[in-house]
N, C-alpha and C positions, 0 to 999 in steps of 0.2 A: 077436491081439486082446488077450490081456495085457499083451503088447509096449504096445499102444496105450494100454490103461489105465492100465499103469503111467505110460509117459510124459506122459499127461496130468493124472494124480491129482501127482509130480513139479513139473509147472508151475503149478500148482494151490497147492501147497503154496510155490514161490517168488512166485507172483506174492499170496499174502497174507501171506509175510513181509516183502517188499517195502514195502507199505502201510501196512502196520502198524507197522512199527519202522524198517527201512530209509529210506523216506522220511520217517519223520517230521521233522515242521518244530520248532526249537525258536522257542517265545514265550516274549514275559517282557513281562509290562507295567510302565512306567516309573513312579512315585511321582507325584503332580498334584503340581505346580510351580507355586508361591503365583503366585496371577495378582495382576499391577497394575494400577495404572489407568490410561487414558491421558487427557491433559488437551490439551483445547485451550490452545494459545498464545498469549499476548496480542497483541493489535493495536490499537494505541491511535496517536492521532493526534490532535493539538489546537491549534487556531489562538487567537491572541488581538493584539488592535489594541492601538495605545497608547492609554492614556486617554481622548485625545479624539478617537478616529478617527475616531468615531459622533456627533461632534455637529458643531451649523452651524458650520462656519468659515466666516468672512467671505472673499472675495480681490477684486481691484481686477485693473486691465489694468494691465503689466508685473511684475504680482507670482507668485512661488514659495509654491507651499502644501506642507508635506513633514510625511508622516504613515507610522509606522513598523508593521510588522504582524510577529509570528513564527510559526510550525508550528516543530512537535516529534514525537517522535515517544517519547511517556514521558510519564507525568502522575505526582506523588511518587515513589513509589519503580518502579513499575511500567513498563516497558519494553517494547515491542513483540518481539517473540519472531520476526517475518518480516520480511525484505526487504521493502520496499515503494516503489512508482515514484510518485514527486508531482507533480500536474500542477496549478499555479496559473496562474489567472485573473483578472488586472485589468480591468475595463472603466469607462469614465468616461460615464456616462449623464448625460443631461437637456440643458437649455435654455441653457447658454452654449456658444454654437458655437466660440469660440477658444483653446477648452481645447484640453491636450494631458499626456498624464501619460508619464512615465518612472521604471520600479521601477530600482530597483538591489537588488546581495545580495551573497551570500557569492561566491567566483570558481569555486564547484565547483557552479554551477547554469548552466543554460542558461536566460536571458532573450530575450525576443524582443517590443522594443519595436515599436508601431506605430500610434502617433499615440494615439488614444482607446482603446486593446485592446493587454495585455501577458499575453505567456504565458511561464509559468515551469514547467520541469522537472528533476528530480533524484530521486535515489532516496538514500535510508533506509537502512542497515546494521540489521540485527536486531542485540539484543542490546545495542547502543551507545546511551546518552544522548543525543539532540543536539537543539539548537535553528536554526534557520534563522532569519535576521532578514534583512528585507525594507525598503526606504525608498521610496516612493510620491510621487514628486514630481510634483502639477498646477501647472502653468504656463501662465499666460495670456498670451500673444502679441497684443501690441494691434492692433490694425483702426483702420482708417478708422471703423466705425460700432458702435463699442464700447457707446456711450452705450445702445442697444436693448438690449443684455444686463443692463442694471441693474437690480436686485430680484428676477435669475431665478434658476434653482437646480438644481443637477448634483451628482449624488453619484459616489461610488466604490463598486463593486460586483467583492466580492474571492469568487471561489469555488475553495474548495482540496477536491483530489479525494487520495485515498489509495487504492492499488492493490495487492495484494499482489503482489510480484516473483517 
């Protein structure tokens, strides 16, 4: 029975040096590390017509009407900060049926004429300045019965979407 005690009083005595020092774990806390801030990135995106994109032009049967438009992607100094996917929209709306418009652009967009409706696509590099210029050409393709369209009125309706990539 000593035997016993002994050997258990023994384990006793290892199994709290154990815990106490043997095992011990070393900590150390680390010094707070000046926090920053984090800023959203600019995303800027800007269309503008030439001067008289927005007002009545006159056009006649066999005449060309060409009207210029740009996006960017930067307004003064500020710079869009994301990739972003452009998807422009020409449509030729209203009351002279023998219209027909055709965009033209840069050669690094995908156009897609189709009679009264043009779709434009390209994507925007972050961080880079650039300008897109655009040329809107309606064209009226004379008829036989031309003469009903006179006094009527058709606009251009341009809608530029901006996506981030």
């Amino acid at each position: 029975m000593k035997k016993t005690f002994t050997l258990i009083l023994l384990a006793l005595i290892v199994a709290t040096s154990l815990v106490t020092g043997t095992l011990a774990v070393y900590s150390v806390e680390a010094p707070e590390i000046n926090s920053g801030n984090i800023i959203a990135k600019e995303f800027v995106f800007t269309a503008l017509g030439s001067q008289d994109f927005a007002t009545g032009v006159e056009i006649a049967p066999t005449e060309t009407v060409q009207k210029t438009f740009t996006v960017s992607n930067f307004n003064g100094n500020v710079v869009t900060g994301t990739d972003m996917n452009v998807t422009i929209t020409v449509e030729l709306q209203g009351e002279i049926v023998p219209l027909t418009l055709v965009v033209t652009g840069d050669q690094d967009v995908t156009i897609v004429n189709n009679g009264t409706t043009s779709t434009i696509s390209f994507t925007l590099s972050a961080d880079q300045a650039v300008t897109k210029t655009f040329t809107v050409s309606v064209v009226w393709n004379s008829t036989a019965n031309d003469i009903q369209y006179m006094g009527k009125v058709s606009s251009i309706v341009v809608n530029a979407t901006a996506v981030q990539g």
